[in-house]
C-alpha positions as CSV (number, residue, x, y, z in Angstrom):
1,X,49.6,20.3,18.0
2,X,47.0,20.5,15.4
3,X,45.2,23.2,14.3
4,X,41.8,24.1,12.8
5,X,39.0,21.9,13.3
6,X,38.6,18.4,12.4
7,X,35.2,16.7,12.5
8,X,34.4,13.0,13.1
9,X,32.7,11.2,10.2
10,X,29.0,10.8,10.7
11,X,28.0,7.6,11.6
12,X,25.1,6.6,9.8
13,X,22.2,5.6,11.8
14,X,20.1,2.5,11.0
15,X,16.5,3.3,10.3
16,X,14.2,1.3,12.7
17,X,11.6,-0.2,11.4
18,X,8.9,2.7,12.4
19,X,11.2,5.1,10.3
20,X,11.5,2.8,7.3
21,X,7.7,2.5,7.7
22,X,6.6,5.8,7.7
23,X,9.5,6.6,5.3
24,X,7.9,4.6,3.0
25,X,3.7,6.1,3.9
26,X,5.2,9.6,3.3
27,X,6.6,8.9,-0.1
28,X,3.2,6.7,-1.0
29,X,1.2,9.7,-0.2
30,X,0.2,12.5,-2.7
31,X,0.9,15.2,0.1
32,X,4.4,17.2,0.7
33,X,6.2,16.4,4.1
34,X,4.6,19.7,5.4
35,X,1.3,19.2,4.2
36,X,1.2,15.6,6.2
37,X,2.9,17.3,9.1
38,X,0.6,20.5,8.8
39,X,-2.3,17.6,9.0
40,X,-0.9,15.9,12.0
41,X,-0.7,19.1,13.5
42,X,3.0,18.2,14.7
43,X,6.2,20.5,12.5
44,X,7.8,19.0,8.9
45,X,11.0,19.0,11.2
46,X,9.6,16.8,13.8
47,X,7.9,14.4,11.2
48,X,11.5,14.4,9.7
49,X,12.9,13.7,12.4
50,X,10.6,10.5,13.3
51,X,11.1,9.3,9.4
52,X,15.3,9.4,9.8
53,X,15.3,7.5,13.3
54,X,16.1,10.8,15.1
55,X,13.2,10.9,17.4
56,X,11.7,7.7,19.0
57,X,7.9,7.1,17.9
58,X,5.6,10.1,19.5
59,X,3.0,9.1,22.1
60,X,0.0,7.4,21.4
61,X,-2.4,10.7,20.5
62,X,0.5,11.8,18.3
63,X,0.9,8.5,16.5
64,X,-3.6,8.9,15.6
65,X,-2.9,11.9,14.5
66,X,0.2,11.0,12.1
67,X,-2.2,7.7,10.5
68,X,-5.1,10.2,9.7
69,X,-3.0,12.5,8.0
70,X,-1.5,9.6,6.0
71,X,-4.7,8.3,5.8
72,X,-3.4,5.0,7.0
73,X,-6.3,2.3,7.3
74,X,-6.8,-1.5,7.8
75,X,-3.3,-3.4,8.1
76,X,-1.1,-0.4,7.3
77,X,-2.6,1.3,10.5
78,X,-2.2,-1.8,12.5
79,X,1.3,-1.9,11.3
80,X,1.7,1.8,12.0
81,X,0.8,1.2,15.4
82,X,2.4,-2.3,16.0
83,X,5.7,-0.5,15.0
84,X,5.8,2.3,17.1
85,X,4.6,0.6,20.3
86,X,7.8,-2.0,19.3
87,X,9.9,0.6,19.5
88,X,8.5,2.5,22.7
89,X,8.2,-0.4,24.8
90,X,4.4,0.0,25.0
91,X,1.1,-0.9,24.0
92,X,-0.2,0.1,20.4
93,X,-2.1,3.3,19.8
94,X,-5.0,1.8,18.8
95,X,-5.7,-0.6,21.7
96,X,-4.5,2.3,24.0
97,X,-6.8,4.4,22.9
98,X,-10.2,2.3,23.1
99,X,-9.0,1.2,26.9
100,X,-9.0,4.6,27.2
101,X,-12.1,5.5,25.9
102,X,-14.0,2.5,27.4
103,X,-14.7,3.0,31.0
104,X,-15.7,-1.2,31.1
105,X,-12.7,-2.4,29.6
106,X,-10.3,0.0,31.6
107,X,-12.4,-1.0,34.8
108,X,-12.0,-4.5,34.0
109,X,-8.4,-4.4,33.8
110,X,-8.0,-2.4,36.9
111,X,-9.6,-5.0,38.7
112,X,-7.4,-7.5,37.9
């Protein structure tokens, strides 16, 4: 019988290549972790979270709101975007959110 507690050793999780991404924005920018959170309107835990692979990329509105506070723009937004829809299987922020806001495009691809 053994007593007292005994823990497991923590695996360590492999960064996907969002995390390493936005890792890597965060430490670029000038701003604290809170202040780029506080930004994104979204808690330091939470961006934490995202930047150590514990939480999958956030939904598309989310993810605008993360590149404007890191002030993300050309290729690194693309990138950005590009990385998280990877990750969640879907389509990148960016193009989500013009079909979205473009009642031509998003009829034309209803129609079809």
């Amino acid at each position: 019988m053994v007593t007292g507690s005994y823990r497991l050793p923590l695996r360590r999780r492999k960064l996907s290549e969002f995390s390493e991404f936005l890792k890597d924005k965060c430490k670029k920018n000038e701003n604290s972790i809170r202040k780029i959170a506080t930004k994104a309107e979204i808690t330091h835990t939470y961006l934490l979270q995202l930047m150590n692979s514990k939480k999958d990329p956030p939904e598309p509105k989310t993810q605008e709101k993360i590149a404007n506070a890191l002030e993300l723009i050309g290729q690194d937004r693309i990138e950005f975007y590009d990385l998280a829809a990877q990750q969640r299987g879907d389509i990148p922020a960016d193009i989500y959110m013009k079909i979205l806001n473009n009642k031509k495009i998003y009829k034309e691809i209803r129609e079809r």
